[in-house]
C-alpha positions in Angstrom: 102.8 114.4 109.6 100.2 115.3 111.7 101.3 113.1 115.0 104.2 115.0 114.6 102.8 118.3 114.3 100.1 117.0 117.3 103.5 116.1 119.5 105.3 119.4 118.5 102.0 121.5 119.9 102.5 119.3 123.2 99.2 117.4 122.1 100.9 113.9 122.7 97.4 112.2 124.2 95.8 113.0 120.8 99.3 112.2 118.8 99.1 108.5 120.4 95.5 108.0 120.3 95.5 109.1 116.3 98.6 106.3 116.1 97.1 103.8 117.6 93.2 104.1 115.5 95.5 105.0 112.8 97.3 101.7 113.1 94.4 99.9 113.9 92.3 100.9 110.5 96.0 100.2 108.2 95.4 96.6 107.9 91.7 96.9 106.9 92.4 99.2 104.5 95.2 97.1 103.1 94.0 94.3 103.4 90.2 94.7 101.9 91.2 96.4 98.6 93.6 93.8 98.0 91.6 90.3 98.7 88.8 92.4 96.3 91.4 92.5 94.1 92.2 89.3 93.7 88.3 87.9 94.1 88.2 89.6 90.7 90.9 88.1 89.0 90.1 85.1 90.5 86.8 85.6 88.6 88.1 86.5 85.4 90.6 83.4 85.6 87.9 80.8 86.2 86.0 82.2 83.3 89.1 81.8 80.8 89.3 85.6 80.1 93.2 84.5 80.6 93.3 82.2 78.1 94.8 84.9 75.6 97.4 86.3 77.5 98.3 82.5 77.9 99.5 82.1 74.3 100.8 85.7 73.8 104.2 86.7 72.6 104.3 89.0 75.7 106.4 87.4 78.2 105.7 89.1 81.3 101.6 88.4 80.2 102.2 84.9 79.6 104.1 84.4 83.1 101.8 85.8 85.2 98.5 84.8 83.5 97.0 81.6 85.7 95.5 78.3 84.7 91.8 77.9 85.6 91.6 76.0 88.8 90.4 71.8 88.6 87.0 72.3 89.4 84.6 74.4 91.6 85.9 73.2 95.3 89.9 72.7 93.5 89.5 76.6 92.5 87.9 77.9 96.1 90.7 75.8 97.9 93.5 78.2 95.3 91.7 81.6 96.1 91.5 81.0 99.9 95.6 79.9 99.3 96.1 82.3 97.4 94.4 84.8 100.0 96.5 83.7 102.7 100.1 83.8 101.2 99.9 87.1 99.9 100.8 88.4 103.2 102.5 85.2 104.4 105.1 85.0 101.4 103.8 87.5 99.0 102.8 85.3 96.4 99.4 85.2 94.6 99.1 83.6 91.4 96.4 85.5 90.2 97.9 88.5 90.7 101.3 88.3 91.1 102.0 92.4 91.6 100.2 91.9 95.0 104.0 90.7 96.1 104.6 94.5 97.9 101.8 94.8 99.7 103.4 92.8 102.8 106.6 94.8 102.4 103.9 97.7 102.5 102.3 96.7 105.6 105.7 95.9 107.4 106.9 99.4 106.3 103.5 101.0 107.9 103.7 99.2 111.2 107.4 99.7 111.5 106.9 103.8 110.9 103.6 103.3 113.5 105.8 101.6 116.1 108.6 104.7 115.5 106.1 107.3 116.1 104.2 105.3 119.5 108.0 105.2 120.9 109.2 108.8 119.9 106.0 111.1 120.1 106.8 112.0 123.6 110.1 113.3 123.4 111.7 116.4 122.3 111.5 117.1 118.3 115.3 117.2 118.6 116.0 113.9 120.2 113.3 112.5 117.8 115.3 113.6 114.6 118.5 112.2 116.4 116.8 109.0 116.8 115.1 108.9 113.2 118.8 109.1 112.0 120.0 106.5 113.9 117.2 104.2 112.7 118.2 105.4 109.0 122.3 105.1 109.9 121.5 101.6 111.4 119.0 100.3 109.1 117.8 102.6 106.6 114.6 102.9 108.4 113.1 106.0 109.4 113.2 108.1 106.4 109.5 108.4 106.4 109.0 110.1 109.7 112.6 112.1 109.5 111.2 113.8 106.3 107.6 114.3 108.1 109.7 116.5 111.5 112.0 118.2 109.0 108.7 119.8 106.6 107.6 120.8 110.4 110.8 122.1 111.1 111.5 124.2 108.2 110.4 127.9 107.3 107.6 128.2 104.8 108.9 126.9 101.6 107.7 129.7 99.3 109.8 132.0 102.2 112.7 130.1 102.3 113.2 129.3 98.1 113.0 133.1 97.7 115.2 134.5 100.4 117.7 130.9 100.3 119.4 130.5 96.9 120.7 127.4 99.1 117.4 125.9 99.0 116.9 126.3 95.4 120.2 124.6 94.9 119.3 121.8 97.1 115.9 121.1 95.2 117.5 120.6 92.3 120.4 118.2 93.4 117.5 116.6 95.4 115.4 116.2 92.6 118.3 115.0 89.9 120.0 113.1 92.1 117.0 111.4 93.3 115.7 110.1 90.0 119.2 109.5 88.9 119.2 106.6 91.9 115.6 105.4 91.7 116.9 104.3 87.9 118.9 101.6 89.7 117.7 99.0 87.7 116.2 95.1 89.7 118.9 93.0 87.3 122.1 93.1 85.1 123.6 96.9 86.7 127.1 95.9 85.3 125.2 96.8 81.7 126.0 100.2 82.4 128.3 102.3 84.5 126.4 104.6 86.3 124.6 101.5 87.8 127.6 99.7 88.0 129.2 102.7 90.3 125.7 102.7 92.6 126.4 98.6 92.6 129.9 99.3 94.2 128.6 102.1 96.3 125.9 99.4 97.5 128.3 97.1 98.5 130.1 98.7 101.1 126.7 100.8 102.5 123.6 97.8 102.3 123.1 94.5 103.8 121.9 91.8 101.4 122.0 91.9 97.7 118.9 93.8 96.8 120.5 97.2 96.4 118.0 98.4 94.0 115.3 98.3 96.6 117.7 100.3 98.8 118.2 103.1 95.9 114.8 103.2 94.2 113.9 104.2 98.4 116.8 106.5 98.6 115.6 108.1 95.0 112.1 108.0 96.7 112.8 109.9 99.9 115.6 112.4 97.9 112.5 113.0 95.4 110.0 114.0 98.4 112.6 116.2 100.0 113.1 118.0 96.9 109.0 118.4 97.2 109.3 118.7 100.9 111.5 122.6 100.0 110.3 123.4 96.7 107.2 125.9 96.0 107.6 125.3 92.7 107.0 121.7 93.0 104.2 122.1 95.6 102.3 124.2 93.1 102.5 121.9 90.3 101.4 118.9 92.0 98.4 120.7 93.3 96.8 120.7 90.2 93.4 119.1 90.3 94.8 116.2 87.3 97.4 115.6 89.6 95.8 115.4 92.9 93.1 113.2 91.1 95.6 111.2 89.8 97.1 110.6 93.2 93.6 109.6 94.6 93.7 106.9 92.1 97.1 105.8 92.6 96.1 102.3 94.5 92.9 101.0 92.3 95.4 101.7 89.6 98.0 99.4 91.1 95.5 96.9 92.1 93.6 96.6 88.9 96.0 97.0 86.2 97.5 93.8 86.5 94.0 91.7 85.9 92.9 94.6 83.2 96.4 93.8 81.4 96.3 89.9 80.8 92.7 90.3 80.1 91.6 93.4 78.1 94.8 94.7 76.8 95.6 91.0 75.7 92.2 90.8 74.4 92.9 93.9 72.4 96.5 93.2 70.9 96.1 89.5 70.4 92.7 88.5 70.2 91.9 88.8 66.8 94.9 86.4 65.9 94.6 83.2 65.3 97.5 81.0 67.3 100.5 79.6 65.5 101.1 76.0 66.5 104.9 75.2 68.2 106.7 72.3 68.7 110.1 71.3 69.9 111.5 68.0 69.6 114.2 65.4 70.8 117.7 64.5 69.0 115.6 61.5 67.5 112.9 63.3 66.0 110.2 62.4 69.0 107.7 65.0 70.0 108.6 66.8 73.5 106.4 69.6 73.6 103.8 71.9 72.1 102.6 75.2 72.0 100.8 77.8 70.7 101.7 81.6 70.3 99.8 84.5 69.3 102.6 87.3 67.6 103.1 91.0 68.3 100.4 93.2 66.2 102.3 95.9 64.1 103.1 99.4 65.7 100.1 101.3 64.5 98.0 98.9 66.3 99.7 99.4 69.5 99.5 103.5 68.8 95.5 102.7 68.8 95.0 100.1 71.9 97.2 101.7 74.2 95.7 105.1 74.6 92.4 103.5 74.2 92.9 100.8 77.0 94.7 103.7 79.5 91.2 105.4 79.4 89.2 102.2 80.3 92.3 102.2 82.7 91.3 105.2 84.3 88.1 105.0 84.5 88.1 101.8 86.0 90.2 103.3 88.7 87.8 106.6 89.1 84.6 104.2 90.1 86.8 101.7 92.3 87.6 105.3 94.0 84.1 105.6 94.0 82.1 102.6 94.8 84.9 99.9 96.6 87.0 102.5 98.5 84.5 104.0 100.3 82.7 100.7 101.0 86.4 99.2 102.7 85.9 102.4 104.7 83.2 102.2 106.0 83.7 98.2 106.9 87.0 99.1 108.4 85.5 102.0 110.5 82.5 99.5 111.4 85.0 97.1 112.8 86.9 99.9 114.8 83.6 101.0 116.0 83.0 97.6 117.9 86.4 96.7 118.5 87.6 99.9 120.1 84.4 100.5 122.5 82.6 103.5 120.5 79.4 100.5 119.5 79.1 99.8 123.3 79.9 102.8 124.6 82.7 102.2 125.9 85.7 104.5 125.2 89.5 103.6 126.5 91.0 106.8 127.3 94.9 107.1 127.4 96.7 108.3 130.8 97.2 112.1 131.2 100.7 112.9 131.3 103.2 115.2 130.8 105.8 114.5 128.6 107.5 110.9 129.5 106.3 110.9 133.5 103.5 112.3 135.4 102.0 115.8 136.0 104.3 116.2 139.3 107.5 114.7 137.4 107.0 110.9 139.1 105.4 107.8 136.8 102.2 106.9 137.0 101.4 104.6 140.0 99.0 101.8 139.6 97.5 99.7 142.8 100.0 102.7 145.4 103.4 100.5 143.7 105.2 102.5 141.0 104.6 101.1 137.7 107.7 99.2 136.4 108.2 100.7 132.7 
């Protein structure tokens, strides 16, 4: 938002050169968190802290729990692999939720790139262009919602005065959750999510029309936010805005915490039942073991218990890791961009899309081919 609101003031010098540090410190801080992230499971994997979410009735814990690497340079040679495809194909075996981040960082640069190309131009020729990007591709929600909240009145004088607004927060709102339920598998189960799967058919490309509508429920959901007062106010709240500040040590450390601590805590104190299956001639094929689900009151116990441990594990990565990817990030800048050496690359003063006396920059007495 703040580009925008930089462009909209007619400060497009400091609206490109925020974009381009801006784009510049996205992949560290991406990019750090994440490989910490998976040092640690790495870690916890190696020392066999898997080994009970390996035999647990919990299918999702079982599938995603690794086997401890053959040996010290075997298990080095799977981390650095590991390291690499996350962003390559998005798959890390020891922590398998790291699949979005690329889909993150594509999403980030493509909103970056958006903003560097449309920050000089008028804020009505930028919405038309963030709508053809969204009528094209679906692309360009992001920024279209970020020049609309600049466009509009104040939101607690336009809910007030507008009993169009308040309508449209609430259709917003509904309808926005009511899409984001588009569920990853099996929409025929239902009918509402059969109707979005027609609907899907004729407006996406591809086949993965839930992550179309869980981004369509994401953007309607913001809007409603975008217009609402009531919203605003309620998400303001200091549990909420610390909640928020968490949001990304709680994505990145919940999956290692899960197959570890949690299956620790549910399954640990069982003893694993023995399983085999066998051919039509009574030969052994294959064996198992399994640990069984604890009883409900057990579960009403753990949970609460392990989302505390949760949290607070969250609170001192906010504390101790975040700011230390910061300030590596913003070390590297610092040499990278010039400010170590003194040096400092300063962008052309223009006005608007061509020089100060309406011609393009020249460079060496030609006119600079653009």
């Amino acid at each position: 938002m703040k580009p925008i609101r930089q462009a909209r003031n007619g400060n497009g010098n400091q609206a490109l050169s925020g974009l381009a540090f801006s784009a510049f410190r996205r992949t560290g801080r991406l990019v750090l968190p994440a490989t910490i992230a998976t040092i640690i499971s790495w870690v916890i994997c190696q020392l066999g802290l898997f080994e009970i979410g390996r035999t647990c009735e919990a299918v999702w814990i079982r599938d995603t729990c690794p086997k401890p690497g053959p040996g010290v340079t075997g298990s080095i040679r799977l981390l650095l692999t590991n390291l690499l495809t996350t962003w390559t194909t998005g798959f890390n075996d020891y922590d398998k939720n790291q699949w979005t981040f690329p889909f993150l960082l594509k999403g980030s640069m493509l909103i970056f790139i958006t903003l560097l190309a449309t920050v000089r131009i008028h804020s009505n020729y930028r919405i038309l262009v963030f709508l053809g990007l969204y009528a094209f591709s679906w692309a360009g929600g992001d920024p279209l919602l970020a020049e609309l909240s600049n466009r509009l009145p104040s939101p607690f004088m336009a809910a007030q005065r507008n009993p169009f607004i308040r309508a449209m927060t609430v259709v917003a709102l509904l309808l926005g959750l009511h899409v984001s339920g588009y569920p990853e598998m099996s929409p025929e189960w239902t009918s509402w999510s059969q109707n979005l799967a027609q609907i899907g058919q004729f407006i996406f490309p591809g086949k993965d029309y839930w992550r179309y509508w869980t981004s369509i429920g994401a953007q309607l959901i913001t809007l409603a936010v975008v217009i609402s007062p009531g919203i605003q106010e309620m998400l303001s709240h200091p549990a909420f805005v610390w909640l928020g500040s968490v949001s990304l040590p709680l994505y990145l450390i919940h999956g290692p915490l899960v197959r570890s601590l949690l299956a620790w805590m549910l399954f640990g104190w069982q003893k694993p039942v023995s399983h085999y299956s066998k051919d039509v001639d009574g030969n052994l094929m294959d064996s198992w073991q399994r640990r069984s689900f604890p009883d409900g009151w057990v579960f009403c116990i753990v949970l609460p218990v392990f989302l505390l441990i949760l949290l607070w594990a969250s609170h001192l990565w906010t504390t101790w890791v975040e700011p230390w990817c910061a300030s590596i990030t913003k070390r590297i800048e610092d040499v990278m961009c010039g400010t170590e050496t003194g040096e400092k690359g300063e962008l052309p003063r223009t006005n608007g899309c061509h020089g100060e006396k309406g011609e393009r920059p020249r460079i060496n007495g030609f006119m600079s081919q653009v």
